[in-house]
N, C-alpha and C positions, 0 to 999 in steps of 0.2 A: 627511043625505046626505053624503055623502064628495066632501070638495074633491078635484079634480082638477087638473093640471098645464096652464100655460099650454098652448095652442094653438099651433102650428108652422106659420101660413100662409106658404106659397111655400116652405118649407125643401126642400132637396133634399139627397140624400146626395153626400158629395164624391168627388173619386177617390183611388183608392190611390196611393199613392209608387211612382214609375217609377226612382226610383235615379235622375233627374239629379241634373247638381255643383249645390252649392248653392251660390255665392260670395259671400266679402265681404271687410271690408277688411284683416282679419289673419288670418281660416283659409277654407280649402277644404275642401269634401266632396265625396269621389266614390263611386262604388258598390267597394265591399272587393270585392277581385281577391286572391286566393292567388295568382297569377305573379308581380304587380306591386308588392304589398303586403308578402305574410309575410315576406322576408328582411329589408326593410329596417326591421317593425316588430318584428321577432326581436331584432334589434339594440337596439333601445330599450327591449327590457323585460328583457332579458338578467338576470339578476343582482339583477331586482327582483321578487322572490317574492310579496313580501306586495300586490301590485296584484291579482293573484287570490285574493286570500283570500275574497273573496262571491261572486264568481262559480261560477257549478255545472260548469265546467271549468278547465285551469291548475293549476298552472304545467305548461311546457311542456318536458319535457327535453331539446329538439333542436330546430333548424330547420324539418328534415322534420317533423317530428310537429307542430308551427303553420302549419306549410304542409297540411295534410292537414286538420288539424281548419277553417281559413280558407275553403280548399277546398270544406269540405261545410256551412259558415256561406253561405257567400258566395252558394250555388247556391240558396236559398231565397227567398223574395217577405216571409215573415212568420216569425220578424225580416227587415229589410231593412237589410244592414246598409250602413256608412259607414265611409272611414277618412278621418281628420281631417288636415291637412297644416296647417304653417304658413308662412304666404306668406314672411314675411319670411327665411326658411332654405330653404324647400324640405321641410322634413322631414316625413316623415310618423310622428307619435307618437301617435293613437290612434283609437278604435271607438270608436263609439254604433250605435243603429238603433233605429228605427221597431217596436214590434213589437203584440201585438193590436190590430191595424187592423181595424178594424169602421165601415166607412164608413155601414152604414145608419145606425148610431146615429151617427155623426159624433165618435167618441170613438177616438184615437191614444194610445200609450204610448210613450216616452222610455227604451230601456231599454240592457241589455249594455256598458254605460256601462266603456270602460277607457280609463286617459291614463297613458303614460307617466311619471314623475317632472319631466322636461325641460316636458312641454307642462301639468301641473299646475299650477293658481294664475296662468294665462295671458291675456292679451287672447285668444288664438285659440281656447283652450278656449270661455271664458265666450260667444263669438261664435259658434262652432261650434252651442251650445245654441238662442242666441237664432234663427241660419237654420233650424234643425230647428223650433222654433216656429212661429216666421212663414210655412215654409211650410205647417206643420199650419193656423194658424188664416188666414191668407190664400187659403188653398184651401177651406174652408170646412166645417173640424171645429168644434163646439162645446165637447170637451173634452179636453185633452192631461193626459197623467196618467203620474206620477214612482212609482213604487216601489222600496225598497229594504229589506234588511234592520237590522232594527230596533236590529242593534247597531253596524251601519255608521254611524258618527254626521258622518263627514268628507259624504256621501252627505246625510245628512240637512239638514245646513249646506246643502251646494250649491241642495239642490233650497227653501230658505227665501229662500235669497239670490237665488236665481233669480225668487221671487215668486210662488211655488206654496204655494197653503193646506193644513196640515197636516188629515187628513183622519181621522186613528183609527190603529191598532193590531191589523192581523188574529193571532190569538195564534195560534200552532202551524199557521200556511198552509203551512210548506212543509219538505220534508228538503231539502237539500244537503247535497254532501256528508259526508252520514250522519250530521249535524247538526239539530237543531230550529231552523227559523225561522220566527221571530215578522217580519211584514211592516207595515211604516210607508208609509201612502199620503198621498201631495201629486198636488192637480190644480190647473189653472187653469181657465176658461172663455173664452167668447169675448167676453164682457163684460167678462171683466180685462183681453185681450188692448190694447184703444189706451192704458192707463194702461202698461200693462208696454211696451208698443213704445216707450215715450216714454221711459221710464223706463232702457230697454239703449241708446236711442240717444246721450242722455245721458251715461250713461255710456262707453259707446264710443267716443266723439268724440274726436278727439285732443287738443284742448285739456283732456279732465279729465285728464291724466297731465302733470307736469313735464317736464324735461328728461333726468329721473335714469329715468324711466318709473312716478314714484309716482302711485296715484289719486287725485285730490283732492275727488271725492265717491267713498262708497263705494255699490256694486250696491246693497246690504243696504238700506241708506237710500233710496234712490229705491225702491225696491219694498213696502218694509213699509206704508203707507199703501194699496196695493193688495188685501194678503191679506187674508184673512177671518177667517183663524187661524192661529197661530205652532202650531210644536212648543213643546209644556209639556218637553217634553225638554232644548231646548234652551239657554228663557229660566230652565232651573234651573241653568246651569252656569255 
């Protein structure tokens, strides 16, 4: 006889993301607006080409035309997307969203992932991620899950260091542009979810940075005793 899967007493499917802010101590998320968004996040990718190089849209030769493409991102439920501010500036430097939401299965994606140069390698980024989580699994998903292309390897680091287990290798899932991509899957659950809470709060606390703003534990390390699997990609470099 064929084992079957635990049992799911009382589980209920959760709800979809409504696009509130999601706040915390060094970034904001609000629901991406093309009026209020595209010019000032034009400004921030200006001149930096290679932040779309995985994405299956970009670069953007004008204003107008990220305001039109924001435009008909923004008007959608699934991706859902977000533009990330950082409190301490004001500024707004980048996009995440929500995207195959499938509430029955309780299973969200982290995806369209762009950060400007400026908000790259940040407390607001790294925080930005952690309230997308917390509210996927405090709302009550059982699986948040990281995709990216297999050569993106900055991507691949994030979503390790984040404390997402490396999951396989889909070979030839997908064209972009007009390209072969081979796709690299990281998830969590909701049983990782109170070690990894513990693990960003930790970390984000303002006593682990100096005075100068250096870490003094790193993400990486408070997480790995979390995951269930590294990328073999990763721990070969």
């Amino acid at each position: 006889m064929t084992a079957q899967g635990d049992r799911l007493a009382g589980w209920q499917a959760p709800p979809a993301p409504d696009g509130s802010a999601l706040e915390g101590r060094y970034a904001r998320l609000e629901r991406l607006d093309a009026d209020r968004h595209a010019a000032l996040m034009f400004r921030e990718f200006d001149g930096h080409d290679s932040v779309w190089d995985y994405l299956p849209y970009g670069p953007f030769g004008s204003a107008a035309q990220y305001h039109r493409w924001m435009r008909d991102a923004a008007a959608g439920s699934d991706p859902l997307f977000y533009a990330i501010q950082t409190r301490e500036t004001g500024v707004f430097g980048g996009v995440a969203s929500f995207l195959r939401i499938t509430p029955a299965m309780g299973v969200i994606e982290l995806g369209h992932i762009n950060l400007s140069p400026a908000l790259q390698g940040t407390r607001a980024a790294t925080e930005a991620f952690y309230l997308m989580m917390g509210w996927a699994f405090d709302g009550g998903y059982r699986r948040f899950e990281w995709k990216c292309d297999a050569g993106n390897m900055p991507s691949r680091r994030a979503a390790q260091r984040l404390g997402l287990s490396f999951e396989g290798v889909f070979r030839q899932h997908m064209i972009v542009k007009g390209r072969n991509r081979d796709t690299a899957w990281f998830a969590a659950t909701d049983g990782d979810w109170p070690a990894l809470k513990e693990a960003f709060e930790v970390w984000l606390a303002p006593r682990n940075f100096d005075a100068d703003g250096r870490q003094r534990e790193r993400l990486s390390d408070l997480t790995r005793l979390v995951r269930i699997s590294s990328d073999p990609a990763l721990s070969a470099k």
